[in-house]
N, C-alpha and C positions, 0 to 999 in steps of 0.2 A: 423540514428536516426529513420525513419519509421520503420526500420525491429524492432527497438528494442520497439517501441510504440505499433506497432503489437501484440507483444506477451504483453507488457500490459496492452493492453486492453482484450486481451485473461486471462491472470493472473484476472482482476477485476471481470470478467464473472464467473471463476471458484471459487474467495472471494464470489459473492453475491450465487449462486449455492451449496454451501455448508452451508453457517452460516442462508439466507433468507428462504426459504420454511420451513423449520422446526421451524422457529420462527414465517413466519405469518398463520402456522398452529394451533402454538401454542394458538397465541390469537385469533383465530377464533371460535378455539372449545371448549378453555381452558385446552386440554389436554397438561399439560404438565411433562409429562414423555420420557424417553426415554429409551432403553436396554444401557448394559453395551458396548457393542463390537459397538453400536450405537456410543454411545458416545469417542467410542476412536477412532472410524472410523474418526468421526467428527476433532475430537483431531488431528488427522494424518494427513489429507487433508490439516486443516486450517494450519497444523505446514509447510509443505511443498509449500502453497503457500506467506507463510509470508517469509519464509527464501528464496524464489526464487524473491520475490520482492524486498528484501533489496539487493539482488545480481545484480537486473536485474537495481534498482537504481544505486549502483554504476559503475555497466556498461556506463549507459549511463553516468554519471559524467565524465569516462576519455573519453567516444566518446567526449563531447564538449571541454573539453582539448584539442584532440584530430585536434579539427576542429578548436579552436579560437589561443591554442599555437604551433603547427604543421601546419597552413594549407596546405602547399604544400606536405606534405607527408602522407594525409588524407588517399586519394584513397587507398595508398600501405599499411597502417597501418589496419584500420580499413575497411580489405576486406570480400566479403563473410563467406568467410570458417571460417577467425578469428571469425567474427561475430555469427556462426553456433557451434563456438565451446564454445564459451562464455556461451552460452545459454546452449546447453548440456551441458556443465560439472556443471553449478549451477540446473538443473534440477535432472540429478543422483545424483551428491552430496545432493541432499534437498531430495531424498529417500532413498538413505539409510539410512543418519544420523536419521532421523523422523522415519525410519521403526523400527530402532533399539531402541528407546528410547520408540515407544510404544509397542513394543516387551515385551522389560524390565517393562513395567506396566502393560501387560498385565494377568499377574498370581499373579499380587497384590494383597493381600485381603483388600474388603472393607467392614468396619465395623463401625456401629453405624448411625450416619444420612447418607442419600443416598438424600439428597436435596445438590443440589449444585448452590451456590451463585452469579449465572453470568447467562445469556441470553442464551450463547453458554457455549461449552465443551469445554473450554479452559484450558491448563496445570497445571497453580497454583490453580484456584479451586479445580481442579478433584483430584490432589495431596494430598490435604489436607482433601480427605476424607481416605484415605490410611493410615489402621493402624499398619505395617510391617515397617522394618527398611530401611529407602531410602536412604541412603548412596549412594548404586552406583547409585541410579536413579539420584540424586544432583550431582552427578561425571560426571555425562553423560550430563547435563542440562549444568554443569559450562563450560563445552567444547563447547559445541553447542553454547552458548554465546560469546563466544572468537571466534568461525571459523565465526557464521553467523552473528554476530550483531557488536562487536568490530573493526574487520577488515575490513566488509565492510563500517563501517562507517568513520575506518581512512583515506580506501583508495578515498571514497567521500567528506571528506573532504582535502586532499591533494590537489586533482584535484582542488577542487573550488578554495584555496588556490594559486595554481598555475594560473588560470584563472582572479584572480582576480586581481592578481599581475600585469597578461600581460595587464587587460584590464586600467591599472595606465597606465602605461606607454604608452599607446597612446595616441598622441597629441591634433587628433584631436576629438573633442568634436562629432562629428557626427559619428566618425569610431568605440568612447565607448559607444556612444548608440545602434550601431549597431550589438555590438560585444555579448554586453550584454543580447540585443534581443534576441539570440539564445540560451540564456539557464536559459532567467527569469521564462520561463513555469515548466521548471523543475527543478530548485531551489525552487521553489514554493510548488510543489509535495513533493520533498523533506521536508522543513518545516513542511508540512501539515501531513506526514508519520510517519517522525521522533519524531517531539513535543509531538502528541497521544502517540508515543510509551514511551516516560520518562514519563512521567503522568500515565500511564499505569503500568507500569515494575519497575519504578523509587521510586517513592512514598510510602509511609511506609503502612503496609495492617493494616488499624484500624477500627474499626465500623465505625467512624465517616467519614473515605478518602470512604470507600468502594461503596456508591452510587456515586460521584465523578470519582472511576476509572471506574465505568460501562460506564459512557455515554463519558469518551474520549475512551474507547474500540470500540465506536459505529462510532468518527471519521474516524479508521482507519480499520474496518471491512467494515461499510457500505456509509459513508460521503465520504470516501478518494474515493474507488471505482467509486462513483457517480459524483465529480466533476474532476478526474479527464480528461476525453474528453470532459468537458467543457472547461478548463483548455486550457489545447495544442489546440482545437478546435477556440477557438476564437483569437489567432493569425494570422487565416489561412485566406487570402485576400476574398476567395470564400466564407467563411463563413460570412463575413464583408458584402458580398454582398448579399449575401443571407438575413438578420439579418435587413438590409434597405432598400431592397425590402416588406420585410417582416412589418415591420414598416411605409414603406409609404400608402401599402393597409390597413392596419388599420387606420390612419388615416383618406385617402379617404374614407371607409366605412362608419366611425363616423359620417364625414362632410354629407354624403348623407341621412342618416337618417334624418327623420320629423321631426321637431322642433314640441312639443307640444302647444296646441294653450291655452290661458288663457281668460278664459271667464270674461266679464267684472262681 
């Protein structure tokens, strides 16, 4: 579970590194333009780290399977290499797939308004300034949907499914709270990931939904990123101690301050 939190907290670093600097450059200066290969750069990066997130979720999904309906054949299961390989194969698969789709947009002509409707360079707006016949690009998008969003979402919910199952059938009332401890942080992540993304993707594109889908865009671009090593963070004992250490010297500080004096 560390090795897999590792990389995403590395994934959140490379979400704010791509979508952030060019947004608070934006409001800074007001410039807001960008080049075309700019923007499908943008396009590329964010496509690559959204589909290695959704992967990297349901990785961990069967790791806590893994740990709460395996436990004793953890260690053998979910060993280094497995673990090195998981990661690799949803990193190469997230470039090619991504390299080829913006490939395919990339000798697209774009005609008529060159304002596009979103914060960032994301897919469905940039599409719909594209006035050439997309057929295969909607060919190539519907697959991308099916390898990177559908399956790993089956395969995340499967696991919780199974997880949840196991954690019924224990007796004892202390051994399902315990059981459950180990993967409320990232059930949570999940919710947090998944729910922006129906509101997002889900939702019918109308003048009226369109301000609506911006700011759950902004959940799972920049809110997700941000809370989540808050998230898994304050499960962790040391941080508990940290967090009350931290709260007793503010109080002692307070208390030590001068009471103002009131003149009669």
């Amino acid at each position: 579970m560390y090795f897999f939190l590792a990389n995403l907290s590395w994934l959140d670093a490379c979400y704010s590194s791509i979508i952030l600097p060019k947004l608070l450059v934006s409001l800074l200066t007001g410039d807001r333009t960008i080049t075309l290969h700019g923007c499908l750069a943008q396009c590329h990066l964010f496509g690559i780290c959204a589909a290695v997130e959704i992967y990297l979720l349901a990785a961990m999904s069967y790791d806590r399977f893994v740990a709460i309906c395996r436990p004793l054949l953890y260690n053998s299961i979910m060993n280094t290499k497995f673990c090195f390989q998981l990661i690799a194969g949803t990193w190469i698969n997230s470039l090619i797939f991504n390299g080829i789709l913006v490939g395919v947009m990339d000798p697209f002509p774009f005609c008529g308004s060159n304002v596009i409707d979103h914060y960032f360079c994301d897919f469905l707006p940039l599409e719909k300034l594209s006035c050439s016949n997309r057929n295969l690009l909607e060919l190539i998008v519907f697959f991308m949907t099916i390898i990177f969003t559908i399956v790993p979402f089956l395969l995340t919910l499967i696991s919780y499914i199974c997880i949840i199952g196991n954690i019924i059938k224990i007796k004892s009332t202390i051994g399902r709270q315990k059981s459950f401890s180990t993967c409320s942080s990232h059930l949570i992540v999940i919710c947090l990931y998944y729910g922006s993304l129906i509101f997002v993707y889900m939702l019918p594109d109308s003048p009226t939904l369109r301000p609506l889908n911006k700011i759950f865009s902004i959940f799972y671009t920049v809110m997700t990123p941000l809370v989540n090593p808050l998230i898994y963070s304050l499960r962790n004992k040391e941080v508990h101690k940290g967090l009350r250490q931290l709260y007793s010297k503010v109080i002692i500080w307070i208390q030590s301050q001068p009471k103002p004096s009131v003149g009669a």
